[in-house]
N, C-alpha and C positions, 0 to 999 in steps of 0.2 A: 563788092565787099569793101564800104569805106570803112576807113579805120576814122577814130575818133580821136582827136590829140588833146591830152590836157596836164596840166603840172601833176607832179608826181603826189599821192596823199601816202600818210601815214597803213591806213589800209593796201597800202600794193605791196608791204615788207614780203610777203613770200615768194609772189608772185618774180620778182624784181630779183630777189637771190635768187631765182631761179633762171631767169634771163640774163644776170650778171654771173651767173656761173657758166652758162653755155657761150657766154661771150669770150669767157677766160680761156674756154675750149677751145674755142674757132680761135684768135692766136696762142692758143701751146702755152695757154697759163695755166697754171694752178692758182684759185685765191686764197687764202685761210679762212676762217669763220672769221677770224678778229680783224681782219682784212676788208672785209665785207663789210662789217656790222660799223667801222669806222667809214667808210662811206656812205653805210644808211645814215650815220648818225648827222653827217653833213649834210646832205639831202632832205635830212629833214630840221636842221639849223636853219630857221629863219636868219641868223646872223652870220651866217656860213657863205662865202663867195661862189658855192657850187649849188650849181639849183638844176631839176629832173624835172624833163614830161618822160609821159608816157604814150605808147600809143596802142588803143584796144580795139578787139574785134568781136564783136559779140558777146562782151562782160570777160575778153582773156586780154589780157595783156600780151602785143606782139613786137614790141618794140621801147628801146629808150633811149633816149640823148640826156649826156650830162653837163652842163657850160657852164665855164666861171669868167666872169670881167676881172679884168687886171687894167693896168696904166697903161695908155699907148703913149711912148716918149717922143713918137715922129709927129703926132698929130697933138699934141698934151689933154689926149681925151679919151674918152673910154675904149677898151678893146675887147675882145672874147676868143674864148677857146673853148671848142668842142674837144670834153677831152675823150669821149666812149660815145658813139655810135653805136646800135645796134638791133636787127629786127630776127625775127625767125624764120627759118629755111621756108617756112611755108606762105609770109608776108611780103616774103625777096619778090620784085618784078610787080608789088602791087603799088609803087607809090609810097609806101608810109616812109622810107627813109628819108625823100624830098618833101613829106608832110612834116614830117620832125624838125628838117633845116626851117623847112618854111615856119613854123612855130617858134625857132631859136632867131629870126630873122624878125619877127616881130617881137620879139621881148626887146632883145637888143634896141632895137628904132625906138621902142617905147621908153626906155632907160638910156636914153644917149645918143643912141646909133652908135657906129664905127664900125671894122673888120671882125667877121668872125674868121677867124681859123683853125685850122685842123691838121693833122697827119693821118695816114694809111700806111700801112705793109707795100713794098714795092713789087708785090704777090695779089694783092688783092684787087684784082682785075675788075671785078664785079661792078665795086663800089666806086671807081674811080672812074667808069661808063655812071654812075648815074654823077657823079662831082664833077666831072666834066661837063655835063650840063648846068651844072650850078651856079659855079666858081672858075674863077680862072686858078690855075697851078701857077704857085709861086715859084719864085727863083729862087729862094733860099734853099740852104743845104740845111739837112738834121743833125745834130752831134750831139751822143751822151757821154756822159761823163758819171761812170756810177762809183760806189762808194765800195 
């Protein structure tokens, strides 16, 4: 069962709140509707710095990655951030998650090249067996500072 990877359309709005709900699940979010709906709305802004594939299995959607390019200052050239990873309990251990990077890996190289990077839960054991394979783990430390 390969999965299909491709940018996100306008037709995946249900599908996709529905995957981005369960996403909110599995880290102990709640999202709001208005929450959501501004994220579709970027996702689906061609002028918007965030851009969506998807990845399907037999006409369902099983997964998505979200990535935006910002400015790398070290390099003075383009960078990326994976900001949402996510597949379903029943896609886990088939590849789509490393289908996904490898899809955010070619956009990137196509628009620039440079680093993508990402964070995880210091909990989520899973995903960090398959990023180990991918990526090396950075040295930087995380800090929020919220409002």
């Amino acid at each position: 069962m390969a999965a299909t990877i491709r940018p996100i359309a306008a037709g995946d709005h249900d599908e996709w709140v529905a995957l981005f709900t369960a996403y909110g699940v599995f880290y102990q979010t709640e999202f709001t509707e208005p929450q959501m709906e501004t994220v579709w709305g970027w996702l689906m802004d061609p002028k918007h710095p965030h851009n969506a594939w998807v990845a399907e299995v037999d006409g369902e959607l099983v997964g998505f990655a979200h990535l935006r390019q910002h400015s790398d200052t070290f390099t003075g050239g383009p960078a990326w951030y994976l900001d949402d990873l996510f597949t379903t309990p029943a896609a886990r251990g088939l590849g789509v998650g490393t289908a996904l990077i490898g899809a955010l890996r070619a956009y990137a190289d196509a628009h620039g090249g440079g680093t993508i990077s990402w964070i995880t839960t210091d909990d989520n054991l899973t995903a960090q067996r398959v990023y180990d394979k991918l990526a090396s783990r950075a040295r930087w430390v995380t800090y929020e500072l919220s409002d």
